[in-house]
Each structure stands twice: as structure tokens, then as C-alpha cells.
C-alpha positions, -999 to +999 in steps of 0.1 A: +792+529+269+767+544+243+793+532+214+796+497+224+752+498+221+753+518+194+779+491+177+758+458+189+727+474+174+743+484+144+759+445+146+724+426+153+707+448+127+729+430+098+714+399+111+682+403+100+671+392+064+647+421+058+673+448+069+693+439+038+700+460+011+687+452-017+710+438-049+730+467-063+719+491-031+747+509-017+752+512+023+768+543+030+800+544+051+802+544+087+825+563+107+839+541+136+843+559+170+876+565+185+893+578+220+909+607+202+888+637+205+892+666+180+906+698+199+881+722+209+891+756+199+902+772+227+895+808+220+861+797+208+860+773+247+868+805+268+839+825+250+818+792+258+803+792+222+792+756+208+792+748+168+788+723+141+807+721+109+791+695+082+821+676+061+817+665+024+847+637+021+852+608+002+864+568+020+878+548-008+867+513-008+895+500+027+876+529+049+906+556+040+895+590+035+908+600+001+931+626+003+921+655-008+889+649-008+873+673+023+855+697+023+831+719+044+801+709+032+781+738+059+800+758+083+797+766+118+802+803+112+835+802+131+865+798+111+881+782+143+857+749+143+858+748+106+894+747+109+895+726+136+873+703+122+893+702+084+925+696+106+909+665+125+895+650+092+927+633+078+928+611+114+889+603+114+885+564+105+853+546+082+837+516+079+838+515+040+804+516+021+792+482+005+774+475-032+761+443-019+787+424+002+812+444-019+833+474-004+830+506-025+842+540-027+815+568-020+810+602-005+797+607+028+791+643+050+800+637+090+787+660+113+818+672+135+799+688+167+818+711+192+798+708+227+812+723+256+814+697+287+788+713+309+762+709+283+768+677+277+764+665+314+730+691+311+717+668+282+722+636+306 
């Protein structure tokens, strides 16, 4: 549910005049949400420790991750979510960025986070 709210807010925020960019301005790229989770790894899930690994990467102008183009921008500390999280890169999908009303190529860093499924329903 929080995507589709996220999405309409995102979606009714264009609408506005004075939320525009300005001429030239870039908006960065968005990454669209999808069902597919990235694997947790599970050596990392039976010791119950939680990460985040920051991404570097670079969506060409369609919202296509160049390829190549990752990186690990700050790691978690556990070479099993950085892994984890380089491996799940190639299948995460963008909203290309936008020079005006024109799609662009640009870099972006994505935070992939590693939660375990009690903390989430503990943050609730």
C-alpha cells in the first residue's frame, strides 16, 4: 500500500507549477518499486544481523542501468550484502532522470537496505 501513496504523491506533486524544475534543472532518476525482493543473505539471516549497502550506478536515458556501471558506493561491512546487493542491481528498474521534459542519462546512489522481518513489523 505505501508504494501506490508514495506513487500518487510523487504523481500529484508534477502537477503543481511551482514544483517544476527549473529550465536546464535535472530531476534525478527514480527507482520504480517491484515484487521481486533481493535475497537476504542467509548466513548473514541466521545470525539476525541487518545492513545497508549504498550503490553508485548509472540509468541511461530509457531507465536501463548501464552495464557496467555499479558500484558500491559505501558498504555494509559484510561482504555478503554487498554482494547480494551488486548481484540484484542488474534486475532493479528506473524512472529515467529528465533535463526539462527531456530524458537523460545521470548517476544516481540507491540505498539497498537488508531488514530482518521482525523489525520491520517492530517499526509498524
Amino acid at each position: 500500500m505505501r508504494p501506490l501513496v508514495l506513487f500518487i504523491a510523487l504523481v500529484a506533486g508534477f502537477g503543481c507549477h511551482r514544483d517544476r524544475p527549473k529550465e536546464g534543472e535535472i530531476t534525478p532518476a527514480v527507482r520504480i518499486a517491484s515484487k521481486t525482493e533481493i535475497p537476504y543473505p542467509p548466513e548473514l539471516f541466521a545470525k539476525r544481523i541487518e545492513g545497508q549497502v549504498l550503490l553508485y550506478l548509472f540509468v541511461d536515458s530509457t531507465g536501463a542501468i548501464v552495464n557496467d556501471s555499479t558500484r558500491i558506493a559505501k558498504s555494509s561491512g559484510q561482504a555478503a550484502f554487498d554482494a547480494a546487493a551488486l548481484e540484484a542491481a542488474p534486475h532493479l528498474r528506473f524512472t529515467p532522470a529528465h533535463r526539462g521534459a527531456v530524458p537523460v542519462a545521470a548517476p544516481i546512489q540507491v540505498p539497498i537496505i537488508f531488514t530482518l522481518p521482525d523489525s520491520v513489523s517492530k517499526a509498524k
